[in-house]
C-alpha positions in Angstrom: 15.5 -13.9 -16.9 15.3 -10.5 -16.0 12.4 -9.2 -13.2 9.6 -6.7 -13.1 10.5 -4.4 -11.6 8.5 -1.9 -9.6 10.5 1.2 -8.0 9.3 4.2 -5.8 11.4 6.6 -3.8 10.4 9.4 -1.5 12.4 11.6 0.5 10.8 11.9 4.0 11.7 15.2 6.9 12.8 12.5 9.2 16.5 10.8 10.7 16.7 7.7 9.1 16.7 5.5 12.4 13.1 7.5 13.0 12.1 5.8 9.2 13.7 2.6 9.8 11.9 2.1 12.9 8.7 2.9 11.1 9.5 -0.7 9.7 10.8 -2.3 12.2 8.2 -1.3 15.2 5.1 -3.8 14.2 2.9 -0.8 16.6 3.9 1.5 13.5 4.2 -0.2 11.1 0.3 -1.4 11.5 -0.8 2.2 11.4 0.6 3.0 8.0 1.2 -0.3 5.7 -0.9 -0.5 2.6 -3.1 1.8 0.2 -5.5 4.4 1.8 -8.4 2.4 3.2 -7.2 -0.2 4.9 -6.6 -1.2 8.4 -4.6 -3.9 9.4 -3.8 -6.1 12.1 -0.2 -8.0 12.7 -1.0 -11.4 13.9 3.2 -12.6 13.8 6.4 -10.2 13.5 9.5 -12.1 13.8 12.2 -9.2 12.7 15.0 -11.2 12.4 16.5 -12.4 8.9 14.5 -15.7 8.2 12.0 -14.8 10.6 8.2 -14.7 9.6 5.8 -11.6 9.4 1.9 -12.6 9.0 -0.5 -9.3 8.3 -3.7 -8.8 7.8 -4.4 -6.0 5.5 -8.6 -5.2 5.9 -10.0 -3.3 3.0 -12.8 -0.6 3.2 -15.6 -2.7 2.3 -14.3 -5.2 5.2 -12.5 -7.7 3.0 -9.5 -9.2 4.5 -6.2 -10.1 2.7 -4.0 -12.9 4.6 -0.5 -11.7 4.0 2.5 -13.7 4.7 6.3 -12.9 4.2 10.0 -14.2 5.4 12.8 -11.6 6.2 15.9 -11.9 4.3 17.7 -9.3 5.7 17.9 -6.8 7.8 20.6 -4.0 8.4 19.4 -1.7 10.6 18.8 1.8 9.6 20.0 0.7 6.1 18.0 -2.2 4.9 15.3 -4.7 4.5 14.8 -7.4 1.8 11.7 -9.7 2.4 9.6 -11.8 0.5 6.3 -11.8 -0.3 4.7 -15.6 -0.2 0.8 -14.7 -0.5 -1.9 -13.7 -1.2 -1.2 -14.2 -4.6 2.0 -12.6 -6.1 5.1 -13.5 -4.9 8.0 -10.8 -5.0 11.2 -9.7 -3.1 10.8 -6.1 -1.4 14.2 -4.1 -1.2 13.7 -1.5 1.0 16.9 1.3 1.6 17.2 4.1 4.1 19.9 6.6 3.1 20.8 10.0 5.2 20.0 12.5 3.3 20.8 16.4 4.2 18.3 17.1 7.4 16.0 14.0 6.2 16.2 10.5 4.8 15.6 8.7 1.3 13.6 5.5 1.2 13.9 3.4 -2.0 11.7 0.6 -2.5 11.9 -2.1 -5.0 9.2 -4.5 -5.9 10.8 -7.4 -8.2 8.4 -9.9 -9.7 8.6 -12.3 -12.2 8.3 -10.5 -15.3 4.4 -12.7 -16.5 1.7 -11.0 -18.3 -0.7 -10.5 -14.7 2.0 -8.7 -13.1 2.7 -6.4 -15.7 -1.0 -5.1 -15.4 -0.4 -5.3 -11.9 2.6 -2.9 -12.4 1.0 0.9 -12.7 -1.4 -0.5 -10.1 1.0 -1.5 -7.8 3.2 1.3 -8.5 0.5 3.9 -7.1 -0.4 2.1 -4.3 3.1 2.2 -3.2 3.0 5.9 -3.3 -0.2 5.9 -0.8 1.8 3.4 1.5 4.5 6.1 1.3 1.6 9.1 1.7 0.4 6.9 4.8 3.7 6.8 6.3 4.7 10.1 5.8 1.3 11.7 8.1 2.6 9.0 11.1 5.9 10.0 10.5 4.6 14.3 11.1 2.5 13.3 13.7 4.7 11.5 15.7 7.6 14.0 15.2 9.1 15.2 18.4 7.0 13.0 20.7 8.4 9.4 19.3 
């Protein structure tokens, strides 16, 4: 059976091991993960392949979303394939960092199960993705040259 699948790419004005690190430093990764509005606090980041990551994602209106996922793998500056165990839709996150001219190119790929919920969660999920990327593009300018 074929998956859902949700893709986003964005070029970013960055090396790729500064981008890559934007994933693989939890401090970072806490400033910028999610869709504008929320904060979030890592309670568990285990960044090995099988290792555990545990996040909790807090909404505007102070609503908090218990996240939990498993690394797959990891190739760093290259890589990252995890999946998402709760809350509620499970899916496998591809993430790629390519070189590319003075910058980088991250590719993201979302694959769910292809039932009716997450195809209305589809156009949903694939805006949110691009505040995520909107999120980590300001840390990314404001931490250039001092990271």
């Amino acid at each position: 059976m074929d998956k859902l699948e949700i893709h986003n790419e964005r070029f970013f004005d960055v090396e790729v091991d500064t981008l890559f690190s934007a994933f693989s430093d939890p401090d970072k990764l806490r400033e910028w993960w999610g869709p504008h509005g929320f904060t979030n606090r890592i309670d568990e980041f285990d960044f090995r392949p099988g290792g555990t990551w545990r996040i909790t994602m807090t909404a505007s209106n102070a609503t908090d979303f218990d996240n939990r996922w498993t690394f797959q793998e990891i190739v760093p500056s290259a890589r990252i394939v995890a999946i998402h165990h709760e809350p509620m839709h499970v899916f496998t996150l591809e993430a790629t960092f390519a070189p590319e001219g003075a910058g980088s190119r991250l590719t993201w790929r979302m694959l769910f199960e292809p039932t009716d919920e997450n195809r209305e969660l589809e156009r949903f999920l694939a805006l949110a993705n691009e505040q995520n990327f909107d999120r980590l593009q300001a840390l990314l300018a404001a931490n250039k040259g001092g990271d």
